[in-house]
C-alpha positions in Angstrom: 1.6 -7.9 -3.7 2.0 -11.4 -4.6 -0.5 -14.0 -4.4 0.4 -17.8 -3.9 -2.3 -20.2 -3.7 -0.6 -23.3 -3.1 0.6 -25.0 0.3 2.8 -28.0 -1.2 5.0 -26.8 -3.6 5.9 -22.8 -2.5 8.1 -21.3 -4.9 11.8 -20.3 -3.8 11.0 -16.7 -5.0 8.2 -17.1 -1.6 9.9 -19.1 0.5 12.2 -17.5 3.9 9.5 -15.1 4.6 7.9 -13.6 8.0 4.6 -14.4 7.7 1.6 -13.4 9.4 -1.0 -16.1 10.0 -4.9 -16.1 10.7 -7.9 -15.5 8.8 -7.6 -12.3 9.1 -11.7 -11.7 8.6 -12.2 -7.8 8.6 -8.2 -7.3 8.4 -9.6 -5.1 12.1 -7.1 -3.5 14.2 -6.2 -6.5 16.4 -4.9 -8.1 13.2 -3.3 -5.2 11.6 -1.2 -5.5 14.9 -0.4 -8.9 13.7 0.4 -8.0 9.9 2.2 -4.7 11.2 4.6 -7.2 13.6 5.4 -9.5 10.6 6.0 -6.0 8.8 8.2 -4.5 11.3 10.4 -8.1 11.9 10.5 -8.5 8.0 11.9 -5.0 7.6 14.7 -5.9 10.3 15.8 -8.6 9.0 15.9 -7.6 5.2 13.4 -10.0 4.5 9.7 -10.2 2.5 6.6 -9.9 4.6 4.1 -12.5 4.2 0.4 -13.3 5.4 -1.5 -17.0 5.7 -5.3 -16.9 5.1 -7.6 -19.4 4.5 -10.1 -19.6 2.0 -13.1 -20.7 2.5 -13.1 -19.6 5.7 -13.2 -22.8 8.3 -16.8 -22.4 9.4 -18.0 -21.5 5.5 -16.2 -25.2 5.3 -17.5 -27.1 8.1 -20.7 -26.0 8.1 -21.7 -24.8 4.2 -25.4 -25.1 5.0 -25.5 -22.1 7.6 -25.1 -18.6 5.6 -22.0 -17.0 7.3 -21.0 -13.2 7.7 -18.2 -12.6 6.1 -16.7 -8.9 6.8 -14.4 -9.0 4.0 -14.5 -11.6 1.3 -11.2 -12.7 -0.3 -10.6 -10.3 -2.7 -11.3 -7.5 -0.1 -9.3 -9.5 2.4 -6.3 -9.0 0.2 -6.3 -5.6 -1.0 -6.7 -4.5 2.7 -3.5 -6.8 3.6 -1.6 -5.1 0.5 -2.9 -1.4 1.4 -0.5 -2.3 4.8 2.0 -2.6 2.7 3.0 -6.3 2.7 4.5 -8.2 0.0 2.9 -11.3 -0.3 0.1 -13.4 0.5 -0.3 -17.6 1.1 -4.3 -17.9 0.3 -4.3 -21.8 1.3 -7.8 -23.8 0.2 -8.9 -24.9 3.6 -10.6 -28.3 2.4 -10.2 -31.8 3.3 -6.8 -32.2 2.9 -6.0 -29.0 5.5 -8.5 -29.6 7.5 -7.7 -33.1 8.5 -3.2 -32.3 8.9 -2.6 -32.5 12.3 -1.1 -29.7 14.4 2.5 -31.0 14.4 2.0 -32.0 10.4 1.0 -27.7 9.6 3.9 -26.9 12.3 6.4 -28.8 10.2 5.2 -29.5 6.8 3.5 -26.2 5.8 5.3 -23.6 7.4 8.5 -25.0 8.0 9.2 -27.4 5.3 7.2 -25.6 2.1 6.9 -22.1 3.3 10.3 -22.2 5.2 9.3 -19.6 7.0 12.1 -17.5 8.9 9.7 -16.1 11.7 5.9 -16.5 12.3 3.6 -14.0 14.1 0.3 -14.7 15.2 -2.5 -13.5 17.9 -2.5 -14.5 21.1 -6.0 -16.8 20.4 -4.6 -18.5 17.6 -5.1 -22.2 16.9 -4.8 -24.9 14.2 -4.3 -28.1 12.9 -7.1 -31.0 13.5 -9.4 -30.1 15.6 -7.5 -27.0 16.5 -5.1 -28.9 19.0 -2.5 -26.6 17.9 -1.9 -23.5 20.2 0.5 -20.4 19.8 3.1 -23.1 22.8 2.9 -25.6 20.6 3.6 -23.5 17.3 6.8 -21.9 19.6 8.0 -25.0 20.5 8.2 -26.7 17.0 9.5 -23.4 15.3 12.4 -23.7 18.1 12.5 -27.1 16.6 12.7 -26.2 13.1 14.7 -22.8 13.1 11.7 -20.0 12.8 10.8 -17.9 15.7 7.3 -17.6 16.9 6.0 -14.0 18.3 2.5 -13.7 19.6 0.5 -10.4 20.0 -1.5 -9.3 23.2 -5.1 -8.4 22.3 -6.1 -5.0 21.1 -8.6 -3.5 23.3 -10.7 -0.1 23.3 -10.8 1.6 26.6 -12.9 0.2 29.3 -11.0 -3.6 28.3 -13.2 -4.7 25.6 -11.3 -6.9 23.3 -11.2 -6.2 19.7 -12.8 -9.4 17.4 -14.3 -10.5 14.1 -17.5 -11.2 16.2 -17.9 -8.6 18.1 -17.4 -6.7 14.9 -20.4 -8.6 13.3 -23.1 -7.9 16.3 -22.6 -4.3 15.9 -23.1 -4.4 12.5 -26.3 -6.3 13.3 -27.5 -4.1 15.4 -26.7 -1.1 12.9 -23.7 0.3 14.7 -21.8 0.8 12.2 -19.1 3.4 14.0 -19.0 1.6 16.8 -17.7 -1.6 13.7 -15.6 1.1 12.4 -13.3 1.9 15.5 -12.5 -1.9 15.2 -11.9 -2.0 12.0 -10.1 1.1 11.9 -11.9 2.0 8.8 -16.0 2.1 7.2 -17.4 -1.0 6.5 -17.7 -1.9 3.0 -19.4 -4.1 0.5 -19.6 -4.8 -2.9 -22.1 -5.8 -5.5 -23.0 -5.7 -8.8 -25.9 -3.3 -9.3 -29.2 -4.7 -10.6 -32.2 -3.5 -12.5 -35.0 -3.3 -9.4 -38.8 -2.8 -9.9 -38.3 1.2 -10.4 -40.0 1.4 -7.3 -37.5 4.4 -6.1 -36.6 6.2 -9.5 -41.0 6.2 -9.5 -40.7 8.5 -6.0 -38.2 10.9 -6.9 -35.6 8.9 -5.5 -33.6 6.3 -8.0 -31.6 4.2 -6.5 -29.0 1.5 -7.3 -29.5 -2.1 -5.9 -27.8 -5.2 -5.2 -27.6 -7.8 -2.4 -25.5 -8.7 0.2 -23.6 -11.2 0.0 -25.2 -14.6 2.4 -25.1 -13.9 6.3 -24.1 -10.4 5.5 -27.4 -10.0 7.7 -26.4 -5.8 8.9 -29.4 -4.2 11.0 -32.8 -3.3 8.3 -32.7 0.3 7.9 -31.4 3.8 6.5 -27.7 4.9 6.6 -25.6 7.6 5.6 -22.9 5.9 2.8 -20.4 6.5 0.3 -21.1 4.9 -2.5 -17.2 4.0 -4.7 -17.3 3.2 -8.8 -15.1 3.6 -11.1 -12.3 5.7 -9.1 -14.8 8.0 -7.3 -16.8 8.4 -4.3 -20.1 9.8 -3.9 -22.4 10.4 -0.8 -25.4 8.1 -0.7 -28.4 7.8 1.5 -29.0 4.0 1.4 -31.4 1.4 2.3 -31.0 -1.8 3.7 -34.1 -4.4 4.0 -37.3 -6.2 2.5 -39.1 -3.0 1.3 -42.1 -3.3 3.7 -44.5 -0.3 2.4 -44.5 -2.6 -1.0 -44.8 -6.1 0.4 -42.1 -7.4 2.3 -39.8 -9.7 0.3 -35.8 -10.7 0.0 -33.6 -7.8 1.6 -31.7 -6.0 -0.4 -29.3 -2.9 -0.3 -30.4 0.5 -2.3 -28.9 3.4 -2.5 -29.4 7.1 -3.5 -26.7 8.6 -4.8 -27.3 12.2 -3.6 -25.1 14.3 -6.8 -25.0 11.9 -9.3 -27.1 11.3 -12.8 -26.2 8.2 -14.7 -26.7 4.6 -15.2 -24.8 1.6 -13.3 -26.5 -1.3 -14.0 -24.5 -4.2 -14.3 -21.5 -2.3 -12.9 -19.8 -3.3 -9.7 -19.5 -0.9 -7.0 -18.8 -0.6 -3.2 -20.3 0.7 -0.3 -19.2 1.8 2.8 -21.3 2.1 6.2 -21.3 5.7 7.4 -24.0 6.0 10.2 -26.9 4.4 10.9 -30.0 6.9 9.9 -33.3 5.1 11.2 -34.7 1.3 11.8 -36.8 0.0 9.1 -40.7 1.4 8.8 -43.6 0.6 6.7 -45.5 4.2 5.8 -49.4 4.6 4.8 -48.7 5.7 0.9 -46.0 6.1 -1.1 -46.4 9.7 -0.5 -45.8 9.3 3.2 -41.9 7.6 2.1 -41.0 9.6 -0.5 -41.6 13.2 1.8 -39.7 11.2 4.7 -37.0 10.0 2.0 -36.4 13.7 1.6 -35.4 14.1 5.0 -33.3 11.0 5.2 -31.1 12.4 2.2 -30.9 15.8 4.2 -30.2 14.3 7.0 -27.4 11.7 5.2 -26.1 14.6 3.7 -25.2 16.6 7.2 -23.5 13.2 8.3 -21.3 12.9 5.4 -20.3 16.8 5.3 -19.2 16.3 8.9 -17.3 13.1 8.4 -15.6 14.9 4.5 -14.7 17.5 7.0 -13.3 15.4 9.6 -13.0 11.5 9.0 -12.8 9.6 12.6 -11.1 6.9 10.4 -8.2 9.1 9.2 -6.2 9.0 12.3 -6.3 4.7 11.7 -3.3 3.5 8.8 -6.2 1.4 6.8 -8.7 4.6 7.5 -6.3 6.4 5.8 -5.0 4.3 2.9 -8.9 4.0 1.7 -9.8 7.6 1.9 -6.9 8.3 -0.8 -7.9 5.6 -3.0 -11.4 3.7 -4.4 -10.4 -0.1 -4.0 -10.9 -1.9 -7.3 -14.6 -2.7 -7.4 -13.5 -5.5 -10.5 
């Protein structure tokens, strides 16, 4: 897939595209939709398929101070957008510059004039331009304008009406329920990090673990879970850790995990992990002794989880479910 990070001077090679646009956070089912529409109108009209995102995202920009969860940095973002088999990708540098163009100025000068875009498709919430004045009427009526067609998609919903969203995806991971995440998404949950040398605390109990931390706002509910743990090409099952370490003396949260058949060394090595099941909350114990007997039954019990979902992967029967579970994403 090809990436193009500029807004003002698009290269003919990129330009007469159908192009998807949003930010696209978590890439979840609602915006495959979107990305699947571009897709699908591209393919009909023998042309390239093409996705707008925004990086930073908007409220990283507007308000840097407050820590904000991002479901799928960039470079996640975009391998998740190529996995659905699209060709390329505007990433545009949402700063002062794009952040101040007004509705009409985006309409006309970004994806009309530069990108020159044959036909846009966005959700039905979508907005833009200065002080996000611009909505999906306005886009139709200045692509009537300017010769591309506009198509909006209808929400995605699960039964019972709820309506499939970034946020929504968020407080579930905050409240550890990560398949609950995962039906939105349409695949596990996944971050990266490069592993770090920790205080030996686990390799001391029987248990060694691998460490890094999230990345800022990434704040998923403090506890155990069942994961699969992806380096180098291949997957292993994991029963991982996610908090301050209370039995030692609380301090900064931070994500271990056990990799269940595996002897080796990853320090400084970057890897990825996905969110099977949430395990248990968080719990100090009396001794050491007291964690490491109940760590025992937390990788028994992770290890039943992951057999059933190797068996039988709920995420299969979604395109981006099944696109990750025949390939490790590059962890580079």
């Amino acid at each position: 897939m090809d990436i193009v990070r500029s807004w003002q001077k698009t290269p003919r090679a990129h330009q007469g595209s159908v192009l998807a646009i949003g930010n696209f956070d978590g890439v979840y089912r609602g915006h495959q939709a979107v990305l699947n529409e571009a897709k699908r109108i591209a393919a009909a009209e023998g042309r390239r398929a093409g996705a707008v995102v925004f990086e930073p995202h908007p409220r990283e920009f507007f308000a840097p101070e407050q820590p904000f969860f991002r479901l799928t940095p960039l470079p996640v973002k975009l391998e998740l957008i190529e996995a659905l088999g699209l060709d390329q990708t505007f990433v545009l540098t949402f700063d002062k510059a794009l952040s101040s163009l007004s509705a009409d100025d985006f309409a006309t000068n970004v994806v009309g004039a530069s990108f020159g875009a044959s036909h846009v498709v966005v959700g039905y919430d979508f907005t833009y331009g200065k002080g996000r004045t611009g909505s999906v009427e306005h886009l139709a009526a200045r692509g009537k304008m300017l010769g591309y067609g506009v198509d909006v998609v209808a929400p995605v919903t699960l039964e019972g009406g709820i309506t499939f969203s970034s946020s929504t995806i968020r407080d579930h991971l905050r409240l550890g329920e990560v398949r609950e995440a995962a039906e939105q998404l349409g695949y596990w949950w996944r971050a990266r990090g490069l592993v770090t040398k920790g205080a030996g605390r686990g390799k001391g109990l029987g248990f060694p673990t691998l460490n890094f931390k999230l990345a800022p706002g990434q704040d998923v509910r403090h506890g155990i879970y069942a994961m699969r743990v992806h380096h180098g090409g291949e997957r292993h099952h994991a029963a991982g850790y996610v908090g301050p370490r209370p039995t030692f003396g609380a301090g900064d949260p931070i994500l271990e995990a056990f990799l269940l058949d595996f002897s080796g060394n990853l320090y400084d090595q970057a890897v990825e992990v996905e969110f099977i099941d949430f395990l248990r909350p968080d719990h100090a114990f009396d001794s050491a002794e007291v964690l490491a007997a109940q760590m025992a039954q937390d990788c028994e019990h992770a290890r039943t989880v992951l057999r059933a979902v190797e068996a039988n992967d709920p995420m299969g029967r979604f395109t981006l479910g099944e696109a990750l579970a025949d390939r490790a994403l590059d962890c580079g």
